[in-house]
N, C-alpha and C positions, 0 to 999 in steps of 0.2 A: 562598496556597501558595508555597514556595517549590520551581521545580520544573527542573531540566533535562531541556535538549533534545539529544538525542544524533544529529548530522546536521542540519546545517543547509542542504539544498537548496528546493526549491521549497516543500516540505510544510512541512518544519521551520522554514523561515523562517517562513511563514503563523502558525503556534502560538507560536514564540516572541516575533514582533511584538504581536501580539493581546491574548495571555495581559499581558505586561507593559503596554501600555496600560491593561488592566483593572484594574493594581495587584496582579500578581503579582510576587514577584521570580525572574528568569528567565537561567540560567545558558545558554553557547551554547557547545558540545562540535562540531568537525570538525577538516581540514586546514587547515596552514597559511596554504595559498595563499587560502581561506574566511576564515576569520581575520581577517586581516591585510586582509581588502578591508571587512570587518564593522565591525571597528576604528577605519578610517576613516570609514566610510559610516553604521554604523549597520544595523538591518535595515527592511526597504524592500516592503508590499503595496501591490496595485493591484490593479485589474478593479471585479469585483461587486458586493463589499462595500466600498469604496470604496477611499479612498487613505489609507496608514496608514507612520508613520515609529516608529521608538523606536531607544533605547539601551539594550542590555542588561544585569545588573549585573556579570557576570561574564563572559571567553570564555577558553577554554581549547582548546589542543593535543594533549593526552595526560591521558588517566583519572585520571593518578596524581599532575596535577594539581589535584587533585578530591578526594585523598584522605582533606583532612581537614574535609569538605563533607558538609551535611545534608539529604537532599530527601525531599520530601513527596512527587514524584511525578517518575520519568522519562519520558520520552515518545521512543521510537525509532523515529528514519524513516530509518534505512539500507534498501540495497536487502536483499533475501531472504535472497541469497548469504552477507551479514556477520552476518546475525539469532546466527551459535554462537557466533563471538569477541568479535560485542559481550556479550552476553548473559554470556560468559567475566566480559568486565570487568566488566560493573556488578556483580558476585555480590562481587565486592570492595568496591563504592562501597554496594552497599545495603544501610540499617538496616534496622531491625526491622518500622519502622514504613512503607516506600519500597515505593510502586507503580509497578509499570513497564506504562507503554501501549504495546501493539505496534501500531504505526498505520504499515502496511505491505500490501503486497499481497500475493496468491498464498497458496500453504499450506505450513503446515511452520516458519511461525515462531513459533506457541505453540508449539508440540511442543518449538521448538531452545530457547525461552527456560524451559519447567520441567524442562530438564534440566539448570540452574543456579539457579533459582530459587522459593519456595515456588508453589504455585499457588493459593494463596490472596493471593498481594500481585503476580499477571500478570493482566491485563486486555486482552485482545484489543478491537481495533478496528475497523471495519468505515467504511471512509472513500469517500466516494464524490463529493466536490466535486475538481475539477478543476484542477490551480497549475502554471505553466509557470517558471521559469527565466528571468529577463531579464537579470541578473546575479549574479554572486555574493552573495547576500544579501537580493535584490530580486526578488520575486515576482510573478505574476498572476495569482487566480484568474479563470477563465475559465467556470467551469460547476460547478452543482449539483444533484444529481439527487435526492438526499433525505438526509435530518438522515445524521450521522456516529452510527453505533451504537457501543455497549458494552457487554461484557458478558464473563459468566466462563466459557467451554463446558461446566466440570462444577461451574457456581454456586456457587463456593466463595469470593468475591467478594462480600463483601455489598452485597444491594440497594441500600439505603438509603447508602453511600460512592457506589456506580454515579450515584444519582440527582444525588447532591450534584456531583458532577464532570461530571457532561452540565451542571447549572446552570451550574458555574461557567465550561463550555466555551462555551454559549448567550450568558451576558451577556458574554463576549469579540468575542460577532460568530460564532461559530461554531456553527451548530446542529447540536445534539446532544440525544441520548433515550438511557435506557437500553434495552438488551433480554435478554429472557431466553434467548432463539434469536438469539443472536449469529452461529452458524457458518451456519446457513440462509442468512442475508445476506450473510456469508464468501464463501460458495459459489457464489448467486447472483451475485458480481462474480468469479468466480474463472470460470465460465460465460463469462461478456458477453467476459471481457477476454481466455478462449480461444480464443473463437470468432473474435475480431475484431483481437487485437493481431500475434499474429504473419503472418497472414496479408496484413496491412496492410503490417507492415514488408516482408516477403518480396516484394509486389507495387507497394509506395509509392504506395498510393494511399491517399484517405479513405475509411472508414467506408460512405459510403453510395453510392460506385461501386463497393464490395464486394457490398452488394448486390442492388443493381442488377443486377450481371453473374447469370449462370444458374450457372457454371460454379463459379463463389465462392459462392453459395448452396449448393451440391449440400455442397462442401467444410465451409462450415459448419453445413449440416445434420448431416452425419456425426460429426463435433467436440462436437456437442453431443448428439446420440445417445449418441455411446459414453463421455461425460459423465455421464450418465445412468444407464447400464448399471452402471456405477460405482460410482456412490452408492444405486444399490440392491441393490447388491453389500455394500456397509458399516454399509448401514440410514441415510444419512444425509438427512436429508429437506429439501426447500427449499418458495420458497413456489409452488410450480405440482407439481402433480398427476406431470405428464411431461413426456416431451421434447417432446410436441407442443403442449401447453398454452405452455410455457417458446418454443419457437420462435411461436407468434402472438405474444406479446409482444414480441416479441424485435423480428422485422421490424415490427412495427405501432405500437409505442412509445419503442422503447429506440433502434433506430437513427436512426429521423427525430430528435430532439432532439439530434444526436449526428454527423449526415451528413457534415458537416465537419471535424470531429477524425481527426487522424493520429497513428497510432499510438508511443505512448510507445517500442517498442521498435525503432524506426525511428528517432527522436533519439539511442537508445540504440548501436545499429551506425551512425551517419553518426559519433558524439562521438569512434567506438572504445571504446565502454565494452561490460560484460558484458552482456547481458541478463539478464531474472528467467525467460525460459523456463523452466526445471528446476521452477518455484513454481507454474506455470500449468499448461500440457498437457504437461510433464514427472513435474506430480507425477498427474494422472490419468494415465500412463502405469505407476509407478511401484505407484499401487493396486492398477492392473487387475492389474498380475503376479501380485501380492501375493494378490487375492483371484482368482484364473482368468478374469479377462475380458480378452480382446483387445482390445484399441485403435490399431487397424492406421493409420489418420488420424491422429490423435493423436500416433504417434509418427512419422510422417513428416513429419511439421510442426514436430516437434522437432530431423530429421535437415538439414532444409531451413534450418531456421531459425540454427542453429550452424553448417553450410556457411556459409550468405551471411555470420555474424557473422564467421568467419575470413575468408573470403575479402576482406573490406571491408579488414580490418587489414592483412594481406596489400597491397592494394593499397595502400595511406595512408602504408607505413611509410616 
């Protein structure tokens, strides 16, 4: 395949390293300041999957250096916030034939990407192994909880390309499956990472002194109730019955493997960058309006959360 990668931080570096060891050829789309340390360096994983170097064939600044470039597949890991203008650009860069992965968190970025794109060539992703940041360039996966899904939310995406692209993402190093209930999975990490990221960053603490405490339990109980409330407000269905089913799991399985992970959005206000709130329990705030359900927690956690993000920049500047 020959495929660009649009954002080359933690994720993006991960795929574009990988994919081009496997004998893809692999284009690298950011900032300059990215760039230009690439250029030198190279892209650079580490952790789990072991230790992995390449040279990519191509890096580029701006889309429109791109413009007269063919791909079999783009793959976007900006954050949430950028899912409409990137999505702007590639409606420029992409043929007939060009699929775009949205390998992103939170929700609202199929939605921003087929409002520029067919939805028969967007392929949502459901990513769920863990890459920190070491350098520009230079990655670490650090943790994997189950193969990376894919899939078309109103299957118009054929099977049979889905199957072929989790292969060709497996013998990379990266495991992947197709799915047909891609948004169930969506949703299931859009859950974990409401319950648990902002209120991480807000408290800075790890994962599993969140819930340890009573007082952070009560909170994420409620987060994930009217979570809930929500999606069966919408019809949309996950893989637990209820909120109650979904919270044994929750505390019994998902946080113990996990106890020690600090919240991305915590990296996120210490860097000075935006958070993905708005994508998380911004956008179940968003629904409930939309469909008559309250979400009183929910969105105080989004009021709290955008405080501390100012208030950090604020002090930094």
């Amino acid at each position: 395949m020959r495929v660009l990668v649009f954002g080359l931080g933690a994720l993006g570096t991960v795929y574009s390293c990988l994919l081009k060891n496997s004998g893809h050829e692999v284009v690298g789309l950011d900032l300059e300041p990215v760039i230009y340390k690439i250029e030198a360096n190279g892209v650079w994983v580490e952790g789990i999957w072991g230790e992995h170097q390449a040279r990519l064939d191509k890096l580029a600044t701006d889309i429109t250096d791109l413009a007269d470039e063919n791909f079999d597949l783009i793959i976007l890991t900006v954050k949430s916030y950028e899912t409409e203008e990137a999505a702007k650009q590639i409606k420029s860069l992409a043929g007939p034939n060009t699929y775009l992965l949205l390998a992103q968190n939170g929700y609202g970025n199929y939605e921003a990407a087929i409002r520029h794109l067919p939805e028969d060539r967007v392929i949502l992703g459901r990513i769920i192994f863990g890459a920190e940041t070491i350098d520009l360039g230079h990655s670490k996966v650090t943790v994997i909880a189950d193969d990376v899904l894919l899939g078309s939310p109103p299957h118009m995406v054929e099977t049979c390309f889905l199957e072929k692209l989790a292969a060709d993402f497996s013998s990379a190093g990266i495991p992947t499956r197709a799915s047909e209930e891609v948004m169930q999975f969506v949703w299931a990490k859009i859950i974990y990472n409401s319950a648990l990221n902002p209120l991480g960053a807000i408290l800075e603490v790890a994962y599993g002194e969140l819930a340890a405490d009573r007082n952070c339990r009560k909170i994420m109980n409620a987060v994930v109730e009217e979570i809930f409330a929500v999606l069966a407000a919408i019809g949309q269905p996950t893989p637990w019955p209820d909120a109650q089913a979904y919270l044994s799991a929750f505390y019994g399985q998902m946080i113990p493997s996990t106890a020690m992970h600090h919240a991305s959005m915590l990296q996120d206000i210490k860097r000075k960058r935006r958070t993905e709130i708005d994508a998380l329990n911004g956008a179940v705030v968003m629904l409930g309006e939309a469909n008559g359900i309250d979400t009183p927690v929910n969105r105080t956690i989004v009021n709290v959360l955008k405080a501390k993000e100012a208030l950090n920049q604020k002090v930094q500047m």
